[in-house]
N, C-alpha and C positions, 0 to 999 in steps of 0.2 A: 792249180797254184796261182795263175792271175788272177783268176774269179776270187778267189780270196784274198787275194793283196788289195780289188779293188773294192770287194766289198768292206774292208776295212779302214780304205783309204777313206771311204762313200761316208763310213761312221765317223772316223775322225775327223771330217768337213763338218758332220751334224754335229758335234760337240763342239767345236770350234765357232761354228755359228751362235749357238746356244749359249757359248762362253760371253761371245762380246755382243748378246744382245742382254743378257745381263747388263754386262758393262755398261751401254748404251742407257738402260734403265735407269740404272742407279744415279748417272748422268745427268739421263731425264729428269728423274727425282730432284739433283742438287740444286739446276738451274730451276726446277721449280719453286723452290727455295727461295733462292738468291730471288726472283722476281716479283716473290712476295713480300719479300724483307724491302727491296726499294720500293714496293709500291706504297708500303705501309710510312715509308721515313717519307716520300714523294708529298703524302696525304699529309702529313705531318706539316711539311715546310708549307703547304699550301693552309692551311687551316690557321698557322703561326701568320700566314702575309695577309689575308684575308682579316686577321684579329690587327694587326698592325694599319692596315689600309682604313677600318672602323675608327680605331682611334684617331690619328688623322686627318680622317673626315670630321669626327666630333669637336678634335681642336678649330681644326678649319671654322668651321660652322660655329664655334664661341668666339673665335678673333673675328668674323664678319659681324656677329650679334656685337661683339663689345664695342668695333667701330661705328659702327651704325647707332648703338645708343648714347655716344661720345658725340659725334657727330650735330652740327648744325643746323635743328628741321629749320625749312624752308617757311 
């Protein structure tokens, strides 16, 4: 009678384990997810500041040109 209460106890820990490593996956899975989702909007804002820093530079570098050929040669 305990041999088989334990053996059954024994199964229902493996199924219980089995249970929440499922869980655990599916988990797995979601956050894989999520860290691909921000990595992709992360790429995004960085590509966006990068296109903004370019222009900036561009204006930058026409207000030098435009001073400079305004400007008094020596």
């Amino acid at each position: 009678m305990v041999h088989c209460y334990l053996n059954w106890l024994v199964k229902l820990c493996d199924v219980c384990v089995l249970f929440r490593l499922d869980i655990q996956r599916d988990e797995n899975e979601a956050l894989k997810v999520a860290l691909q989702t921000t990595l992709a909007a992360k790429e995004d804002d960085i590509r966006m500041y990068m296109d903004m820093m370019e222009e900036a530079k561009k204006v930058f570098i026409q207000g030098i040109q435009l001073v400079q050929r305004n400007s008094p040669h020596d």
